[in-house]
C-alpha positions in Angstrom: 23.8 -29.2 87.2 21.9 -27.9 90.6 21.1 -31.7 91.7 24.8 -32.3 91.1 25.7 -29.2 92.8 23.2 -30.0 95.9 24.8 -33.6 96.0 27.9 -32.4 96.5 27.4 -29.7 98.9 25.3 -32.9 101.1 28.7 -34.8 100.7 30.7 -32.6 102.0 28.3 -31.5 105.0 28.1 -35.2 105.6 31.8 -35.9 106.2 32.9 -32.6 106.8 31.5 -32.3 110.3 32.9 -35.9 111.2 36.0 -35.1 110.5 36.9 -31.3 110.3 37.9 -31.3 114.3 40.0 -34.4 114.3 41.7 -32.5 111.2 42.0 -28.9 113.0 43.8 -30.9 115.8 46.1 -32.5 113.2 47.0 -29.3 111.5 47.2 -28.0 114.8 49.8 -30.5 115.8 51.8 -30.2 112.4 51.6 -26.7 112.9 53.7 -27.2 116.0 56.2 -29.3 114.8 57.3 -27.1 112.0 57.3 -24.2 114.6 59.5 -25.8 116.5 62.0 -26.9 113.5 62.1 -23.9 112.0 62.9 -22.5 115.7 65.8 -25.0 116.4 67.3 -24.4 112.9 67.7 -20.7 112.9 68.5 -21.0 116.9 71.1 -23.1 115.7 73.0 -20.7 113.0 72.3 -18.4 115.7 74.2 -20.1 118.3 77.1 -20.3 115.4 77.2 -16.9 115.1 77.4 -16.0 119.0 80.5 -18.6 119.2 82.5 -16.7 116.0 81.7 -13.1 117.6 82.8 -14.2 120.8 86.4 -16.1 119.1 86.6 -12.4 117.5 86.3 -10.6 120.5 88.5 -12.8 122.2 91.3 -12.5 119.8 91.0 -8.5 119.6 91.4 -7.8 123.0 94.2 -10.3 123.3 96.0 -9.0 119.8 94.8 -5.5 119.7 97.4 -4.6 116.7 96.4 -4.7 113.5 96.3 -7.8 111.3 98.0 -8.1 108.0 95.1 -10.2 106.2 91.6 -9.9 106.7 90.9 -13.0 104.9 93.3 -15.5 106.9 91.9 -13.8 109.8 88.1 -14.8 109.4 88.9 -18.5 108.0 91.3 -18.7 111.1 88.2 -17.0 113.4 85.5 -19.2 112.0 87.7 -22.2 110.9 88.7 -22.2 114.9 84.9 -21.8 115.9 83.9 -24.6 113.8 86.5 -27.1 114.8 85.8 -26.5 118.4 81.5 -27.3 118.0 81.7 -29.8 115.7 84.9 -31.7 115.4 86.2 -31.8 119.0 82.7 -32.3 120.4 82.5 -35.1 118.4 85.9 -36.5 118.9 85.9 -36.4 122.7 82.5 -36.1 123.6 83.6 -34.1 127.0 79.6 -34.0 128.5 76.2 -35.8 127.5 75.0 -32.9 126.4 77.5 -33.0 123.8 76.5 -36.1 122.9 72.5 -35.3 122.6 73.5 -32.2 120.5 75.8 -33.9 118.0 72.6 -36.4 117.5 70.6 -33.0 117.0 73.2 -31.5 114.5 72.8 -34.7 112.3 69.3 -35.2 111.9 68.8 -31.4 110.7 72.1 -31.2 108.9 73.5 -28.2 111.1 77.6 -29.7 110.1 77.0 -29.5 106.6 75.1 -26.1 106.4 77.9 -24.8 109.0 80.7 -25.7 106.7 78.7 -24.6 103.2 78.7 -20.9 105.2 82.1 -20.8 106.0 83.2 -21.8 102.2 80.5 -19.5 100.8 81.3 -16.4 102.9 85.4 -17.2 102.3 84.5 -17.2 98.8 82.7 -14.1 98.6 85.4 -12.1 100.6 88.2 -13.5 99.1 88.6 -11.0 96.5 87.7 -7.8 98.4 90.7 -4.9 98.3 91.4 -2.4 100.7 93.4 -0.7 98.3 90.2 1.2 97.1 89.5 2.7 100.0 85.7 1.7 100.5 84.0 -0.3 102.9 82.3 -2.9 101.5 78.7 -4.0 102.4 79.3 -6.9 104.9 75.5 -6.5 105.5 74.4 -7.6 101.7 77.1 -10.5 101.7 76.0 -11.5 105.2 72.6 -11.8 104.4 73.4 -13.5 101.0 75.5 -16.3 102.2 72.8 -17.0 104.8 69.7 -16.7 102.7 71.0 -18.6 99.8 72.6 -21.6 102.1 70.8 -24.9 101.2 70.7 -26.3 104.4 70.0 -23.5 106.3 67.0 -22.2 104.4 65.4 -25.7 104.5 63.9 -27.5 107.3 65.3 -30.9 107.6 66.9 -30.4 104.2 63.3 -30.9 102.2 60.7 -28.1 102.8 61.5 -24.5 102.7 61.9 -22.7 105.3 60.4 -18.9 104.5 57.6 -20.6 102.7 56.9 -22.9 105.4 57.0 -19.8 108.0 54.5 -17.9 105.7 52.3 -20.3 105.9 52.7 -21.0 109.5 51.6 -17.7 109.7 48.5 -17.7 108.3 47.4 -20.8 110.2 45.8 -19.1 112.9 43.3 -17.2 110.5 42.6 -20.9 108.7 42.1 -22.1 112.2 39.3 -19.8 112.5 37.3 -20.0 109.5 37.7 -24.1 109.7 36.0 -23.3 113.1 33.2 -21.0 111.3 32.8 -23.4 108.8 32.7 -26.4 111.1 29.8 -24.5 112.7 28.0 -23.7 109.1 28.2 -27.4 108.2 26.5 -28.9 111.5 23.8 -26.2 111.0 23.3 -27.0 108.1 23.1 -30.8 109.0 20.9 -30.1 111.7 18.3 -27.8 110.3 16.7 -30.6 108.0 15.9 -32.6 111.3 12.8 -29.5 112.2 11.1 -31.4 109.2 10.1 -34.2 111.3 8.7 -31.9 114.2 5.2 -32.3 114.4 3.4 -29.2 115.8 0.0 -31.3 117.2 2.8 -33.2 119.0 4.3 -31.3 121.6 6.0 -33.8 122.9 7.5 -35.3 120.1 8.0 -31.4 119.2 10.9 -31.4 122.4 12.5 -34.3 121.3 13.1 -32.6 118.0 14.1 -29.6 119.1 16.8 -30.9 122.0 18.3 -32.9 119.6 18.8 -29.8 117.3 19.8 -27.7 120.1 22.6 -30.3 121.0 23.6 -30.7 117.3 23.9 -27.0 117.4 25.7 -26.3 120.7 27.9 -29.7 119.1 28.5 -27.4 115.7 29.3 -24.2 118.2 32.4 -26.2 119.9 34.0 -26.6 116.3 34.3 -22.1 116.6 35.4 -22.6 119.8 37.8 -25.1 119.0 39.0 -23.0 115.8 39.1 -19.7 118.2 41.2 -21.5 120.5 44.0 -23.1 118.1 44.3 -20.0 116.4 45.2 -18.1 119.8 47.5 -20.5 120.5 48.9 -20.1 117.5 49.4 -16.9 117.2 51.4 -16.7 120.6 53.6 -19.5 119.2 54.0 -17.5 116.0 54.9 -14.2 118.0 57.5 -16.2 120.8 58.9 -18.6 118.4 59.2 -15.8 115.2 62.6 -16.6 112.8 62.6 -13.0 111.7 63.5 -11.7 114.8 66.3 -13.7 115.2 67.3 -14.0 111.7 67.8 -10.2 111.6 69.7 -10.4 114.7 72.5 -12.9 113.9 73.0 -11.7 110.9 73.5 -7.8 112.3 76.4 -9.4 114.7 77.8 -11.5 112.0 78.3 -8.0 109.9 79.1 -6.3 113.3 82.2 -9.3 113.4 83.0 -9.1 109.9 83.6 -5.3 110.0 85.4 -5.7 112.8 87.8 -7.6 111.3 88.1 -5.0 108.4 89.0 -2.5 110.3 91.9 -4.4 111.9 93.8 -5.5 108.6 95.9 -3.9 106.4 94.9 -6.0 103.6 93.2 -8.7 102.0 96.0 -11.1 100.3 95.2 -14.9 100.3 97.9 -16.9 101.3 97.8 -20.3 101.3 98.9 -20.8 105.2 99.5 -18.2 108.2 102.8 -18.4 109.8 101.0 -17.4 112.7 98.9 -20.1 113.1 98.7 -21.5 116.7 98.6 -25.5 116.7 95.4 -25.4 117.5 94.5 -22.6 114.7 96.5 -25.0 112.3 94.8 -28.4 113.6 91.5 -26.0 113.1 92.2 -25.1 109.6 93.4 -28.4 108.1 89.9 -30.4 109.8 88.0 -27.8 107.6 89.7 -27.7 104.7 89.0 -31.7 104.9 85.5 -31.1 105.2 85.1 -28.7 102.2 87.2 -31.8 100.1 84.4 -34.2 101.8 81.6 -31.7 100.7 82.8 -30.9 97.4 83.1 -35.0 96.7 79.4 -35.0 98.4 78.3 -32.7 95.6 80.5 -34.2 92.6 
């Protein structure tokens, strides 16, 4: 059992320092990318957000009276919102950075997660009563309906987000010990080379000792390295943090919702506004064919 032991350990010092740095830079690199998906995916909702608050605003200060249904007002807010970033964008493509964006929006699914939101928040409001006199927790359903969106809580649609940001965040500490251990292993590696020294020799003595020394000082850079990464790392993990921002959206996204409370008298459902602008009813008949799309997506 030790000679097997002792066979593996010589394994795994012998490949282990030939390839531990090439693969500290590799999980360095991958490290990166995911950093920056998970950034542009939650900068994304983010940006959502800012553009509905901002339609809200809008339409308060121009109609400050009060609204007769809360619920046709948010799908005609965020209905509006999402027909003027996604579907005119993509119909008249008015600057190139349109065009690069729309590209962006496909590949990590922004459309699809943008219209699962709208359905799942519509849905979750749509049988709220003011009749009762309480003011109901905008916060919980906010964070809900973000948090259980399947686009939105995965990067690319395939790895989970908070998962993937938890480990992210331990990376810089791997970073570290695979520099540590880098070191170990080419000590290790080294050490059995002072064998071959021969004391009566003291010439042959130096060459044995500078090659250890440079085998050491080679082991040394792998700590280095490690220390490095992991600093790097770490400032990537503090600048580029989804909590942050998560927690931020989704505080304005309440903010909006309550907002919108407060100026209705009720909450019916009616199947169309009467006082739908054109562009409010162009808005509203481009999502409700995009939740029929979806829905057929899913069936």
């Amino acid at each position: 059992m030790n000679a097997a032991i002792v066979d593996l350990i010589n394994i795994v010092v012998q490949y282990a320092t030939d390839y531990l740095m090439p693969l500290l830079l590799v999980g360095f690199l991958l490290a990166v990318i995911m950093r920056l998906l998970i950034t542009v995916t939650v900068h994304r909702q983010k940006r959502f957000v800012k553009e509905f608050c901002k339609r809200v605003h809008q339409d308060i200060m121009a109609n400050p009276e009060p609204r007769r249904s809360f619920y046709n007002h948010v799908k005609r807010s965020m209905t509006r919102t999402y027909f003027e970033n996604f579907e005119l964008r993509a119909r008249y493509k008015r600057r190139n950075e349109d065009h690069i964006m729309s590209v962006g929006d496909r590949v990590f699914l922004i459309q699809d997660g943008i219209i699962r939101l709208i359905d799942d928040f519509l849905q979750n409001i749509r049988y709220l009563r003011k009749e009762s006199g309480h003011q109901p927790d905008f916060h919980e359903i906010s964070n809900s309906v973000f948090a259980a969106n399947p686009v939105f809580n995965r990067v690319l649609g395939v790895f989970s987000l908070s998962r993937t940001n938890d480990v992210l965040n331990i990376m810089p500490s791997i970073f570290i010990v695979g520099g540590i251990f880098g070191t170990f292993l080419g000590i290790m590696r080294a050490l059995p080379e002072l064998t071959a020294m021969d004391v009566t020799n003291a010439e042959a003595s130096k060459i044995v000792i500078d090659a250890f020394l440079i085998k050491i000082s080679f082991a040394l850079s792998t700590s280095i390295l490690g220390i490095v990464l992991s600093i790097i790392m770490s400032f990537m993990n503090t600048l580029m943090s989804p909590t942050n921002t998560y927690v931020e959206f989704v505080d304005a996204f309440n903010s909006a919702s309550e907002i919108l409370w407060n100026k209705s008298e009720h909450n019916e459902v009616s199947d169309r506004d009467s006082s739908l602008s054109d562009r409010e009813s162009e808005a509203v008949d481009a999502f409700d064919l995009a939740i029929a799309n979806l829905h057929a997506k899913r069936a």
